[in-house]
Each structure stands twice: as structure tokens, then as C-alpha cells.
PyMOL commands that place a pseudoatom at each C-alpha (Angstrom):
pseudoatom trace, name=CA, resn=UNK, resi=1, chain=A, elem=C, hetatm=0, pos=[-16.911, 7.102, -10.406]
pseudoatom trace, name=CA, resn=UNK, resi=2, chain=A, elem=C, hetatm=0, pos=[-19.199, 6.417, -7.701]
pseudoatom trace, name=CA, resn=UNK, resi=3, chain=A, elem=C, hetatm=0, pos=[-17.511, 5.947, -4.808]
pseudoatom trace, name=CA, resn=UNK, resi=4, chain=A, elem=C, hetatm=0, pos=[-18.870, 4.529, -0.853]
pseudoatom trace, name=CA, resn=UNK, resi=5, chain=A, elem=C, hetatm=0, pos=[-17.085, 5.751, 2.249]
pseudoatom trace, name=CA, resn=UNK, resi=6, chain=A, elem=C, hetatm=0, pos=[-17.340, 3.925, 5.617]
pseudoatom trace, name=CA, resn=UNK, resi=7, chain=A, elem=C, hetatm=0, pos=[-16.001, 4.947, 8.639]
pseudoatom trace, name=CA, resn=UNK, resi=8, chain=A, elem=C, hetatm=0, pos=[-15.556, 3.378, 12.098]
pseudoatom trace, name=CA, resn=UNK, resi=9, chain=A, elem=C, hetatm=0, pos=[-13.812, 4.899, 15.056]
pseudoatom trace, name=CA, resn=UNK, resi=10, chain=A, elem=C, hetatm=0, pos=[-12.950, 8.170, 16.305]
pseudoatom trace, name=CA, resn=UNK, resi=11, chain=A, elem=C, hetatm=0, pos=[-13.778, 11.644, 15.395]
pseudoatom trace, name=CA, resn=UNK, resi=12, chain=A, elem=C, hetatm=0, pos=[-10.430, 11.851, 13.499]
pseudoatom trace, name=CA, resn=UNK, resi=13, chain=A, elem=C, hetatm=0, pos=[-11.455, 9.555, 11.420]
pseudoatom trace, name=CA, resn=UNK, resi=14, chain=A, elem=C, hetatm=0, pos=[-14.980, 11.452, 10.888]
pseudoatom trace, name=CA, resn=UNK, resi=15, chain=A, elem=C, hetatm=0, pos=[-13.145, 14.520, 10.267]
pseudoatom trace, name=CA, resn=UNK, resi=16, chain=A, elem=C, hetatm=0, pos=[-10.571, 12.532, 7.879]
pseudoatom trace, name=CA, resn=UNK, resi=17, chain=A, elem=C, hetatm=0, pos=[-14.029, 11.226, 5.795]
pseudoatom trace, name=CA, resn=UNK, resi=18, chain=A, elem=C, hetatm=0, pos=[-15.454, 14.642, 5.275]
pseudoatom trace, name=CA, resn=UNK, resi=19, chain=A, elem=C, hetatm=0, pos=[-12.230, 15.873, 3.891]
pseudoatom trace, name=CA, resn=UNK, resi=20, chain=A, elem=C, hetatm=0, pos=[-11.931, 13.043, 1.945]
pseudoatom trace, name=CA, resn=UNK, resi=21, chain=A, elem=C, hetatm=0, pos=[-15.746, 13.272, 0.579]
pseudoatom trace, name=CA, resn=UNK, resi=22, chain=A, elem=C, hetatm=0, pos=[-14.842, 17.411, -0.191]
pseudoatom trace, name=CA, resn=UNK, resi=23, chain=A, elem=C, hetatm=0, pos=[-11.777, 16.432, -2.269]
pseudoatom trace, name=CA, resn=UNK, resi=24, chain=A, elem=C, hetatm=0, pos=[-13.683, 13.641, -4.496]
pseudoatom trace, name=CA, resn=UNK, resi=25, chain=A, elem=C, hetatm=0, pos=[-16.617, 15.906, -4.822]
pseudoatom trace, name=CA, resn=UNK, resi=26, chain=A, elem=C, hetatm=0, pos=[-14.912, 18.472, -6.549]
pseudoatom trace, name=CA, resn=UNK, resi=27, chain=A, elem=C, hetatm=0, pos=[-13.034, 15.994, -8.734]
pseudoatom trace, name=CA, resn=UNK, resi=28, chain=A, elem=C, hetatm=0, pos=[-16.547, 15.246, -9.780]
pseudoatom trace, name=CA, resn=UNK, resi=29, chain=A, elem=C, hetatm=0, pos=[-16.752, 11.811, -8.041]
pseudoatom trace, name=CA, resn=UNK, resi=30, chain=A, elem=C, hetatm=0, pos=[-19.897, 10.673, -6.015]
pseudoatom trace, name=CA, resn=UNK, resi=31, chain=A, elem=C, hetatm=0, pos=[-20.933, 9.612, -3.459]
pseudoatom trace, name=CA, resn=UNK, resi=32, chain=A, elem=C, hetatm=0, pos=[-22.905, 6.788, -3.126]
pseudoatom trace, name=CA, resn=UNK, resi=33, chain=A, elem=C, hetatm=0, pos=[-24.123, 4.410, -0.956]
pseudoatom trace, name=CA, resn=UNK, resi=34, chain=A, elem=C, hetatm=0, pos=[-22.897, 1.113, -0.355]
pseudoatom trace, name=CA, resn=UNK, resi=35, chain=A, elem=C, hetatm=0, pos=[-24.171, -1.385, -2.628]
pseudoatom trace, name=CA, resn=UNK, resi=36, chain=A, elem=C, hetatm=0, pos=[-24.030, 0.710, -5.817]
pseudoatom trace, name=CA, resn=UNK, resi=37, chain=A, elem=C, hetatm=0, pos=[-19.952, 1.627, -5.698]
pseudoatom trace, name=CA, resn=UNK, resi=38, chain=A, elem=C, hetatm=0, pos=[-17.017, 1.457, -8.164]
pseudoatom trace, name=CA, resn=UNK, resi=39, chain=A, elem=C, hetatm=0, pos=[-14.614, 1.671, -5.187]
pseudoatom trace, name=CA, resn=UNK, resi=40, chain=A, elem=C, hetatm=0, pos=[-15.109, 1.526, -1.406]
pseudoatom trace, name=CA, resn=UNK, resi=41, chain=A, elem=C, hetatm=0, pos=[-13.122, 3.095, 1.091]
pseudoatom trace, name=CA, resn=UNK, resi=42, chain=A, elem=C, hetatm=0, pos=[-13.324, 1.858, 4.765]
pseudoatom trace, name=CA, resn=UNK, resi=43, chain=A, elem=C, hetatm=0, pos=[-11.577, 4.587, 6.955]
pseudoatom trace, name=CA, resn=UNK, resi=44, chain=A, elem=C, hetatm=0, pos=[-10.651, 2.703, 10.394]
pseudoatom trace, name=CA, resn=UNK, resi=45, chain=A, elem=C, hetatm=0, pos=[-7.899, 2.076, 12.987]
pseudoatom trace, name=CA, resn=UNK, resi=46, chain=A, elem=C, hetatm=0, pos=[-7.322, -0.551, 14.691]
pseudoatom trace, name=CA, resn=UNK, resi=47, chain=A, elem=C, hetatm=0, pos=[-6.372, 0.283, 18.301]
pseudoatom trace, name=CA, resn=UNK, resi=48, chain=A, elem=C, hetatm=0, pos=[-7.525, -2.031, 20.214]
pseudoatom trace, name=CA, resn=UNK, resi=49, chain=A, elem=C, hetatm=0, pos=[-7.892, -5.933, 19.666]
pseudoatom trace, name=CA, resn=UNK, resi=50, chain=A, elem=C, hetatm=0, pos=[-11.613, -5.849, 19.515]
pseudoatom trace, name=CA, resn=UNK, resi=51, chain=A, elem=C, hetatm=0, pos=[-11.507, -2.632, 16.928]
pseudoatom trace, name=CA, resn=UNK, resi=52, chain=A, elem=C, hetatm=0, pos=[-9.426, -4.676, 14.330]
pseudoatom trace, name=CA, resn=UNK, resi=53, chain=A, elem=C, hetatm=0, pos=[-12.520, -7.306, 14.795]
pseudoatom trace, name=CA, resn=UNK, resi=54, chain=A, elem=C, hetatm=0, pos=[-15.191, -4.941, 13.873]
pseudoatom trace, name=CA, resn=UNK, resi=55, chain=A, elem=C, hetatm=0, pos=[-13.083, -3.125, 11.009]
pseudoatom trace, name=CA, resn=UNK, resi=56, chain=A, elem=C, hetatm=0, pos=[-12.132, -6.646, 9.203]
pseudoatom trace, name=CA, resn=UNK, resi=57, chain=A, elem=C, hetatm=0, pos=[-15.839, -7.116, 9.379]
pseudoatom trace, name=CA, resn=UNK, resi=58, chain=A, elem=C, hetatm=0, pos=[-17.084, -4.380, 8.188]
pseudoatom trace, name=CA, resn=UNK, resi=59, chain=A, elem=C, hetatm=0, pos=[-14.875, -4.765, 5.036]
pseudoatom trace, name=CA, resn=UNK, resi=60, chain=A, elem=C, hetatm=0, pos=[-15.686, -8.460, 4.329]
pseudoatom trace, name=CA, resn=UNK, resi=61, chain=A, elem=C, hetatm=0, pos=[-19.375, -7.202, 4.457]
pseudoatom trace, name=CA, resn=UNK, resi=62, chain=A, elem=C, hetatm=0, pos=[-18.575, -4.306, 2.013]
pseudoatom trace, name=CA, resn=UNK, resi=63, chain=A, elem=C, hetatm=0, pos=[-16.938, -6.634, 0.003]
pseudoatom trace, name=CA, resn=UNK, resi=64, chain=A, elem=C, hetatm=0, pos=[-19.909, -9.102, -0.268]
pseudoatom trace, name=CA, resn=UNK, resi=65, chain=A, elem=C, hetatm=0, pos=[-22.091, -6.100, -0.711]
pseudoatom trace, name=CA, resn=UNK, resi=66, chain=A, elem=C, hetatm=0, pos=[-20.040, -4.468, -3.592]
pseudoatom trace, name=CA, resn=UNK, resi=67, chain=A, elem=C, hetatm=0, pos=[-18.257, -8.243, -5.295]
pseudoatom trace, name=CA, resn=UNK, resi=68, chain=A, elem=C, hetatm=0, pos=[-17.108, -5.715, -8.448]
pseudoatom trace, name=CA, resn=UNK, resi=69, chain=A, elem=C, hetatm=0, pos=[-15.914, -2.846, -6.036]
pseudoatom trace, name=CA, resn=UNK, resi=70, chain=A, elem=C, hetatm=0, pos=[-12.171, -2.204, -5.199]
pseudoatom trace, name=CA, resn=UNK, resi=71, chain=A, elem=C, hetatm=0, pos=[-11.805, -1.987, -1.558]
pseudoatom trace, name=CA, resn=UNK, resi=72, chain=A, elem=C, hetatm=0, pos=[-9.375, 0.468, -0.294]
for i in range(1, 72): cmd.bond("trace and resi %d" % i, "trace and resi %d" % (i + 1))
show_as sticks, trace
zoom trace
């Protein structure tokens, strides 16, 4: 399965992607970019009024870019 990771925020969240990455890497999953995915996982918070903005567009926009991708 090839599989796109975004991430938007803090370095928790960075951290939280690489560990994520490791663990689908050595299920034998890969990485890909976005455009090219099975599934699509947006790693975000939404603290602050203006960060739930930019996270609910980033996933509309990695929707539109991957229409037969599940979005998680």
C-alpha cells in the first residue's frame, strides 16, 4: 500500500510522523508522495481557530489531489 503522510503543526506532531513512517515501513508499506496514494494521513491539531483553517484545507486539497485515496 502506498501510503502519503502530511503533517502541519508542532514538533510533536513531526516526531508523531516519523514514528508513524518507521512502523509502516517495516510492515512493508510506502511511502509516497501525495498524488500517487492508496491512503493519506494528515497528522494536525487544531489549537487555535486559524490552525483548524489551514488543517481543513490541507485535507480538502489532499482529497482533490488523491479522489481514490482514503483520508485518515
Amino acid at each position: 500500500m502506498k501510503v502519503a503522510i502530511h503533517t502541519l503543526g508542532c514538533k510533536v506532531n513531526q516526531y508523531e510522523t516519523q514514528a508513524v513512517e518507521t512502523l509502516l515501513r517495516e510492515r512493508g508499506h510506502a511511502p509516497t508522495a501525495a498524488g500517487d496514494a492508496d491512503v493519506v494521513i494528515v497528522n494536525t491539531c487544531a489549537v487555535t481557530a486559524e490552525s483548524g483553517r489551514k488543517s481543513r484545507q490541507a485535507i480538502r486539497r489532499l482529497q482533490g489531489e488523491n479522489p481514490g485515496a482514503a483520508t485518515v
